[in-house]
C-alpha positions as CSV (number, residue, x, y, z in Angstrom):
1,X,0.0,0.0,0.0
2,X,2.6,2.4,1.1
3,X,4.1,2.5,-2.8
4,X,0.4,3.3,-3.7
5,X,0.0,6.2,-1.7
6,X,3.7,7.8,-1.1
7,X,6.4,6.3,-3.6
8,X,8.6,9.1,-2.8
9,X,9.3,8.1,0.7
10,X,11.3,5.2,-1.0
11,X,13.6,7.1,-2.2
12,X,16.8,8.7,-0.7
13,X,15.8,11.8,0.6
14,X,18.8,13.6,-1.0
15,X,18.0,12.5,-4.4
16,X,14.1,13.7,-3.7
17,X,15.9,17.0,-2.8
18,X,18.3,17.2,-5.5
19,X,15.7,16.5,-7.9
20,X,13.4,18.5,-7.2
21,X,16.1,21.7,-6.4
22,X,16.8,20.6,-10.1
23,X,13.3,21.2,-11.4
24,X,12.7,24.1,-9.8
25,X,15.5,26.0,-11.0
26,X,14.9,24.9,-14.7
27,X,11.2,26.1,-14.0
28,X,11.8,29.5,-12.7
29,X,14.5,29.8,-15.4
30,X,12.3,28.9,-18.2
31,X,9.6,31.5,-16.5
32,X,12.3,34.3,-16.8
33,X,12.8,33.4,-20.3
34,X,9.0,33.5,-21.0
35,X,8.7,37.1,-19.7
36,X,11.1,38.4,-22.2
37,X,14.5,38.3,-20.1
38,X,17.5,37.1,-22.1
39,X,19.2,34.1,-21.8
40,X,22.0,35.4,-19.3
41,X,20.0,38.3,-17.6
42,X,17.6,35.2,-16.9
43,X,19.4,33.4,-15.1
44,X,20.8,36.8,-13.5
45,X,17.4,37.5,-12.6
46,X,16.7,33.9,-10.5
47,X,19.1,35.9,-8.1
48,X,16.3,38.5,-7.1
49,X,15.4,37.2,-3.5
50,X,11.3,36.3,-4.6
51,X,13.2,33.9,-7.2
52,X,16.0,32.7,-5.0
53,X,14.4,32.8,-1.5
54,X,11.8,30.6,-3.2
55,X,14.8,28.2,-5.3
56,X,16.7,27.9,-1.4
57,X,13.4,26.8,0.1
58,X,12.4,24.4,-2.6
59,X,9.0,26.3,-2.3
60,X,5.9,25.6,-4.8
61,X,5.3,29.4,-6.0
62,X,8.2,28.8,-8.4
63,X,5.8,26.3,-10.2
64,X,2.5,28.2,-9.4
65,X,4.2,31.6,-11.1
66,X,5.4,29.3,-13.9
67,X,1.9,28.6,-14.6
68,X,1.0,32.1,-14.3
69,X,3.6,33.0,-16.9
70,X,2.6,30.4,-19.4
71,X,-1.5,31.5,-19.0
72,X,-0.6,35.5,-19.6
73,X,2.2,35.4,-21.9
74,X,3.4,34.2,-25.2
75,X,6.7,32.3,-25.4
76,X,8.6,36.1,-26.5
77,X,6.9,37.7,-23.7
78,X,3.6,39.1,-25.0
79,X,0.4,39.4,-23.4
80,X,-1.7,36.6,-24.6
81,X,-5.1,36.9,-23.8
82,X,-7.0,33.5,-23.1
83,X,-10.0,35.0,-25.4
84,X,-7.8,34.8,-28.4
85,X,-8.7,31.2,-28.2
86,X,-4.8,30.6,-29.5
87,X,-4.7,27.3,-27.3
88,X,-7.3,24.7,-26.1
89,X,-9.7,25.2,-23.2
90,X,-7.9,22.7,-21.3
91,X,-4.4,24.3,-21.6
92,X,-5.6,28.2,-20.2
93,X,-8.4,26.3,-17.8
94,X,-6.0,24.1,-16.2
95,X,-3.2,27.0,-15.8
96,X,-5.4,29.5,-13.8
97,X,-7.1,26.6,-12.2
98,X,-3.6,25.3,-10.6
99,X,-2.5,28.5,-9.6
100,X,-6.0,29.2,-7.3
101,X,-6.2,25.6,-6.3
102,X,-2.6,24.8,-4.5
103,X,-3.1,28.9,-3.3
104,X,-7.0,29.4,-2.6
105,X,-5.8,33.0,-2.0
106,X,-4.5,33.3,-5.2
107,X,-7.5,33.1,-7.5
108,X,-7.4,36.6,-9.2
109,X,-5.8,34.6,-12.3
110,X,-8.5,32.2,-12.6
111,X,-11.2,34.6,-11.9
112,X,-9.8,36.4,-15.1
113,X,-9.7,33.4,-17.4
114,X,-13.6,33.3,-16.2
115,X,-14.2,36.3,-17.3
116,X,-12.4,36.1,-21.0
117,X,-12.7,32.2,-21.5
118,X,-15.5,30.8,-19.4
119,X,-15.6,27.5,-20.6
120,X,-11.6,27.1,-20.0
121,X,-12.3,28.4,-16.6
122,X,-14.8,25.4,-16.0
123,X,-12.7,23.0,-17.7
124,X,-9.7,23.8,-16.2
125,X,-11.7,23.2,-12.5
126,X,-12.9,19.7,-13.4
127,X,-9.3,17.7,-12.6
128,X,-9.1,19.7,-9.2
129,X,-12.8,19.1,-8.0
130,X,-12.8,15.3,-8.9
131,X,-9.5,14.9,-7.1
132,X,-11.3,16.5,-4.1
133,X,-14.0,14.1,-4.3
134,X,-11.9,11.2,-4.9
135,X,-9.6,11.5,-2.5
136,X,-12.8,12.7,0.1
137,X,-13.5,9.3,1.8
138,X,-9.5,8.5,2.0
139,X,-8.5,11.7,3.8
140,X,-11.3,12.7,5.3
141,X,-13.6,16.1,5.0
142,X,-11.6,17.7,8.0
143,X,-8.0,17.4,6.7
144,X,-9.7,19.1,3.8
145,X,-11.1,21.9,5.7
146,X,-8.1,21.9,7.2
147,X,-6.0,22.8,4.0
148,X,-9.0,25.4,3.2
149,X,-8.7,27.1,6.4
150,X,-5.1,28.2,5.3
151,X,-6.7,31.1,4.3
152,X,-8.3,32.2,7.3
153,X,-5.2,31.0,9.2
154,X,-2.9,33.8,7.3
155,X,-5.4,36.8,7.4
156,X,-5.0,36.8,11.4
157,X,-2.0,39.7,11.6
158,X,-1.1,37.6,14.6
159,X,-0.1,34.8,12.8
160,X,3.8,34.1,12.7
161,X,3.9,32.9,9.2
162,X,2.1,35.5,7.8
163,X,4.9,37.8,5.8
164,X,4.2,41.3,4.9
165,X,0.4,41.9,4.0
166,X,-1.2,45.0,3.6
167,X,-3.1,44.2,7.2
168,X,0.1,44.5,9.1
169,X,0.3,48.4,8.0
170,X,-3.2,48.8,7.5
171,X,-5.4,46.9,10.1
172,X,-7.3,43.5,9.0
173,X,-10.7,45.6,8.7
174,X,-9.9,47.7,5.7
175,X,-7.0,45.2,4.2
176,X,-10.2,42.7,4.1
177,X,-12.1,45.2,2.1
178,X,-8.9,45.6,-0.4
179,X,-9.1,42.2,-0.8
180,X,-12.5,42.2,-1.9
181,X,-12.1,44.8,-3.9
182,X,-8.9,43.4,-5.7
183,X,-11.3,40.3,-6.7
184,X,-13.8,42.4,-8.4
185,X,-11.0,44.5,-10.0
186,X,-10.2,41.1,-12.0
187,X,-13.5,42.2,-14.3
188,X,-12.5,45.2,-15.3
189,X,-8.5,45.6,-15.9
190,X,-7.3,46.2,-19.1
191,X,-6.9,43.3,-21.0
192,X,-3.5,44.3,-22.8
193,X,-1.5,44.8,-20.2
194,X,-4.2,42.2,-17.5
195,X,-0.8,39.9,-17.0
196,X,0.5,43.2,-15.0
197,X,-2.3,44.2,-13.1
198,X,-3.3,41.0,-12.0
199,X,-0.4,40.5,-10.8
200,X,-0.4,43.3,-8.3
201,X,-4.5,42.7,-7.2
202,X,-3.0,39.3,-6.1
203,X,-0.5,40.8,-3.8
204,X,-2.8,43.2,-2.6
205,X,-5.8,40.9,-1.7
206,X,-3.0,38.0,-0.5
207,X,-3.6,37.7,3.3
208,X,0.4,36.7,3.4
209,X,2.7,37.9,1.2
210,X,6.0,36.2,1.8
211,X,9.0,36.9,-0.6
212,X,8.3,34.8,-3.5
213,X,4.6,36.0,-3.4
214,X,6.4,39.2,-4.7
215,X,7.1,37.2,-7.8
216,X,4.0,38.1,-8.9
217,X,5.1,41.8,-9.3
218,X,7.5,40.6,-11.9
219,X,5.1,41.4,-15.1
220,X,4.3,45.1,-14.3
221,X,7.8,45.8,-13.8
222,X,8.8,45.2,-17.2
223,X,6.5,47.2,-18.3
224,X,7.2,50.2,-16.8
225,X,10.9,52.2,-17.2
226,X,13.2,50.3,-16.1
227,X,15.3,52.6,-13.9
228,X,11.9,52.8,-11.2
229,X,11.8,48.9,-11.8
230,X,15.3,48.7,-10.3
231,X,14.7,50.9,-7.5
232,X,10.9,48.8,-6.6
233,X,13.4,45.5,-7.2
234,X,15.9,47.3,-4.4
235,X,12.8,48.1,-2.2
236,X,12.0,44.6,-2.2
237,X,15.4,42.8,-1.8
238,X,15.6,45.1,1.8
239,X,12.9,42.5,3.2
240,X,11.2,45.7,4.9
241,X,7.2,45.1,4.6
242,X,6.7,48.7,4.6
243,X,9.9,49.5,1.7
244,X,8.2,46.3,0.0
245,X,4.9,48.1,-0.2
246,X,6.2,51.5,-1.2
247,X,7.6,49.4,-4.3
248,X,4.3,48.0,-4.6
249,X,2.7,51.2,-5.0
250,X,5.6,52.6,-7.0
251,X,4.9,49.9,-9.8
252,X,1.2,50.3,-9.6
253,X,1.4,54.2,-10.2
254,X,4.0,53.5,-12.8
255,X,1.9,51.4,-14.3
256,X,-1.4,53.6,-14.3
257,X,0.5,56.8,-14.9
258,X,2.6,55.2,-17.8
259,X,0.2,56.3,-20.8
260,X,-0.3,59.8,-19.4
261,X,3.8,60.0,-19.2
262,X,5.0,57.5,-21.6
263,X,8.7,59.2,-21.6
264,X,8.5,59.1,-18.1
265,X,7.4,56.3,-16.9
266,X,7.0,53.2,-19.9
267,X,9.8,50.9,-20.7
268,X,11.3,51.6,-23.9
269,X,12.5,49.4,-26.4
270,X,16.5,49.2,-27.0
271,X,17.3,51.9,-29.7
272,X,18.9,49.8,-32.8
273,X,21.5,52.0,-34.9
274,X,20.5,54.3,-37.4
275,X,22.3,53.3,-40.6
276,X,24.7,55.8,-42.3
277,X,23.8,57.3,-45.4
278,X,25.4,56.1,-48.7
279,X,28.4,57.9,-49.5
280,X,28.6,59.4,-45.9
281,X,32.3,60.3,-44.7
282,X,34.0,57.9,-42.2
């Protein structure tokens, strides 16, 4: 029985370790990559503490940001919107759907795929809710509402585990009402630059935000000029809740403000060189 039901335990525990260190690494690499980053400055990037904190700790937000990156954006880094219909149902339903079900905080991404691709949406909860009811009279209905209470668990400010939410600077009361509000701001961001903004509703509705939840900032940072990305990226490698939330904000404004101030604030493309005319002196 025990094979059944935990094959892993049979192994070594360094090669469980090792292989999945291995795995995550190439995941979060392959991420970088999908957001546009270059092959060196990607694997530059996985030194940012939301990547490497995460890589050290073997944590599952490498994989659940992975998804995230594959649902919003093409493989050179565009914005792909799931109502493009540019991939089955299946593929954009069970993206978002894994991202909300191993984080039940995190459901802003599949809340959007609702809204542009209903029928992925649906699709992409079927795996997770017959897995629930299969598993039910194994496990239990408590060890279930156990895992569900995780949510509740982390919105208590009191909570050790709980990072840097808004409700440690703010109060639970009104950071409860942000959350709410960051869900229904899932129906009407933009969709052409949603991959950004969803992003940042996710971190403000989180009731933790540890620092590989900040991974999530990731997209709306390269869209905005890179010079305030690096300083929001220097904000949050200080490990300060309160400097991590000023670069919250910063990117957020950035973000909002960018085509009022496109000079100012929107990432520009690298200038290619300007070709001398025929004939033209050395």
């Amino acid at each position: 029985m025990l094979p059944l039901i935990a094959p892993l335990t049979l192994l070594p525990r360094e090669v469980v370790f090792a292989g999945w260190s291995i795995l995550l690494v190439v995941v979060a690499y392959v991420s970088a990559r999908r957001l546009g980053f270059g092959v060196i400055v990607a694997g530059v990037v996985l030194l940012w503490p939301p990547y490497l904190e995460a890589l050290m700790g073997g944590n599952v937000q490498i994989l659940l940001f992975a998804a995230y990156v594959g649902l919003m954006h093409h493989r050179d880094g565009r914005q792909l919107d799931p109502a493009d219909l540019e991939r089955p149902a299946a593929v954009d339903g069970l993206l978002a759907a894994s991202v909300s079900a191993l984080k039940v905080s995190q459901v802003h991404a599949w809340l959007y795929v609702l809204r542009r691709r209903p029928a992925a949406a649906v699709i992409g909860l079927v795996p997770f809710a017959l897995v629930a009811v299969v598993t039910l009279p194994v496990v239990g209905a408590n060890l279930w509402f156990d895992w569900l209470s995780q949510a509740s668990r982390s919105g208590d400010p009191s909570w050790p585990y709980i990072g840097a939410p808004l409700s440690i600077l703010i109060g639970l009361p009104l950071a409860l009402v942000l959350t709410v509000l960051s869900v229904l701001a899932v129906f009407v961001v933009p969709p052409r630059r949603a991959s950004a903004w969803i992003g940042i509703l996710a971190l403000v509705g989180a009731p933790a935000v540890h620092m590989f939840t900040l991974l999530f900032l990731l997209p709306a940072m390269l869209l905005i000029r890179r010079e305030i990305a690096l300083v929001a990226a220097i904000l949050v490698a200080t490990f300060v809740a309160s400097y991590i939330w000023v670069a919250i904000v910063l990117v957020a404004w950035s973000l909002a403000a960018m085509d009022r101030w496109p000079n100012l604030l929107a990432a520009r493309p690298a200038r290619t060189a300007t070709p001398a005319p025929t004939g033209a002196a050395d």
